[in-house]
C-alpha positions in Angstrom: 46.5 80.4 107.9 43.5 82.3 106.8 42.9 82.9 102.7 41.9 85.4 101.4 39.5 86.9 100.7 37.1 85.4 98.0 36.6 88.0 94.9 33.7 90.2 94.6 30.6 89.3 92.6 28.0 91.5 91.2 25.8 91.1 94.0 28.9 92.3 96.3 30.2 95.2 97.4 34.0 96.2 95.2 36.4 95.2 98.4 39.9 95.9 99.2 41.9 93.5 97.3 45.6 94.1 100.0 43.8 92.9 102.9 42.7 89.0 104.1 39.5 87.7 105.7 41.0 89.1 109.1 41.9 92.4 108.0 45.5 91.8 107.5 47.8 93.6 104.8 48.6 90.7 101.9 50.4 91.2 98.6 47.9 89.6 96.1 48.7 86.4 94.5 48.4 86.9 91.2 50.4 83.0 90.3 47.2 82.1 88.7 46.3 85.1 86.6 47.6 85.1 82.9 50.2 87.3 81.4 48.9 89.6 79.0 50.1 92.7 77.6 49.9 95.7 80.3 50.0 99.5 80.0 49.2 102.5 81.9 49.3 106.4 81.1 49.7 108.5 84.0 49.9 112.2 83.9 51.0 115.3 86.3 51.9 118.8 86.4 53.9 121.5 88.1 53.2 124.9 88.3 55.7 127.9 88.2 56.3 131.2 87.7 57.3 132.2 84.0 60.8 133.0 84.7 61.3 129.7 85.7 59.8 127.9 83.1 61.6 130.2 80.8 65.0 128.6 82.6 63.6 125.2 82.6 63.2 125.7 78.7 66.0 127.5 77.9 68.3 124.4 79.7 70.4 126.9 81.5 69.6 126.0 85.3 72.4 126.3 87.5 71.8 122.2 88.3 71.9 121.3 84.3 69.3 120.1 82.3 66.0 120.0 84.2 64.3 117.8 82.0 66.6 115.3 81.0 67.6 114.7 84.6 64.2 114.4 85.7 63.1 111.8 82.5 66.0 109.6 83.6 64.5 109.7 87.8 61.4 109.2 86.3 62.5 106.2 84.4 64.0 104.9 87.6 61.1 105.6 89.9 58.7 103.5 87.8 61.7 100.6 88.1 61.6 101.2 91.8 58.2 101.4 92.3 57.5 97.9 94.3 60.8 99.7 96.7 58.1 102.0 97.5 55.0 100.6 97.7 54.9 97.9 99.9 52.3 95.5 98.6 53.3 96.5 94.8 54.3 93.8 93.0 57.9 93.9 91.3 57.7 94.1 87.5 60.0 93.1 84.7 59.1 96.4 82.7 59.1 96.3 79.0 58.9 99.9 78.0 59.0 103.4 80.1 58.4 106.7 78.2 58.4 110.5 79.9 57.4 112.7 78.2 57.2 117.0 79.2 55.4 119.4 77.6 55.6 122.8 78.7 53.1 125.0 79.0 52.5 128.9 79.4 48.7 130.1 80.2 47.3 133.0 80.7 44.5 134.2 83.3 45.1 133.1 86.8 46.8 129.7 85.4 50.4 129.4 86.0 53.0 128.5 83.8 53.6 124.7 84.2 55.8 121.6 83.0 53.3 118.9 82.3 55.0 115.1 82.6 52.8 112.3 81.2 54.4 108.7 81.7 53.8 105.5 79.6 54.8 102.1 81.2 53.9 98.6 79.7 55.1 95.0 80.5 53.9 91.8 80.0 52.9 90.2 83.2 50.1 89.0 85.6 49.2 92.6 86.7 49.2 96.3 85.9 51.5 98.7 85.7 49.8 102.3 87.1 51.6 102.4 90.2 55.0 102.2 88.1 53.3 105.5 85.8 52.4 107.4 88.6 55.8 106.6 90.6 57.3 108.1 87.7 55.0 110.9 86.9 55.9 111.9 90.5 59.3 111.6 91.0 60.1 113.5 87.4 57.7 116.2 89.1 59.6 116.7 92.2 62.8 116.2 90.5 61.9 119.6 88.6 61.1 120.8 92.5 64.3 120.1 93.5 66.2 121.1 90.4 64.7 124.8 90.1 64.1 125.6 94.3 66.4 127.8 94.2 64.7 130.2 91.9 61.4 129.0 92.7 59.7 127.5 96.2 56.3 128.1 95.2 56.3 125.7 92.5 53.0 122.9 92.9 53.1 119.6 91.6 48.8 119.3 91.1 46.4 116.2 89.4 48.6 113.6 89.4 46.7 110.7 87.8 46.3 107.8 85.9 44.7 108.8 82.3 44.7 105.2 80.9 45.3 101.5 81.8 45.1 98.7 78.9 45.2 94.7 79.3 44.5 92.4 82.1 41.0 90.9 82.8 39.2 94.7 82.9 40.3 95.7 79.7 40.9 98.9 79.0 40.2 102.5 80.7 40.4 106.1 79.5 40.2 108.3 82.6 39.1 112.0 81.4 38.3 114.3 84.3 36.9 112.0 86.9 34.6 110.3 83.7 35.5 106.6 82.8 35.1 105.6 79.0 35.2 101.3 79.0 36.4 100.4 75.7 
């Protein structure tokens, strides 16, 4: 059996970490690495036309309430997230937050539900895949609650915003810019 592959210096190209020496898909062992306090912010939107956000807000959708359905599939997503992603570690969470915010703009901006999700646990690795499974799945939970009135909704810039713990420290993603703190 082959191990993997030794971690990257500063002299050494950043590598994949989910592959061995021989190019094989692993799940990283992280036995070794201590558990520390973890966290990750991830954010998304979904854009629709102002009658449906107007339905959306107003909680009389045909299917129920929009939001509240899709906080609790969000929840669950971010509990299901190593289902998902094969090489994704499985997590005892500690905390998972949705949050929505809607928003009306004007210009050429549609009017949008914006879902930000705050996952932590206290473990040996991070926790962004579990915010963005759940930023996702809330998103297309709207999708699927509102199609009826609306199939041109888009769910757009799904992304991580923050990650906090573990050996890197902390990140605040802003627009493509990282702040280190």
């Amino acid at each position: 059996m082959t191990d993997p592959l030794p971690p990257a210096t500063d002299d050494t190209p950043p590598r994949l970490t989910h592959f061995d020496a021989r190019g094989q898909a692993h799940m990283v062992d992280v036995g070794d690495k201590p558990a520390t306090r973890r966290t990750a912010v991830a954010a998304g939107r979904i854009e629709m036309q102002p009658a449906t956000l107007a339905l959306v807000q107003s909680g009389t959708a045909k299917k129920g309430d929009v939001l509240g359905i899709a906080r609790i599939a969000g929840i669950q997503a971010a509990k299901k997230a190593s289902d998902l992603v094969p090489l994704c570690h499985p997590l005892a969470l500690t905390r998972v937050a949705i949050e929505f915010e809607a928003v009306s703009e004007g210009g050429s901006t549609a009017a949008a539900v914006i879902c930000q999700a705050t996952v932590e646990t206290t473990g040996p690795t991070g926790v962004e895949i579990e915010a963005l499974a759940a930023v996702q799945i809330a998103l297309l939970t709207v999708y699927d609650m509102c199609k009826a009135v609306d199939r041109g909704m888009v769910i757009r810039d799904v992304r991580v915003r923050e990650k906090h713990g573990g050996k890197s420290g902390s990140h605040v993603f802003e627009q493509n810019i990282i702040t280190t703190g």
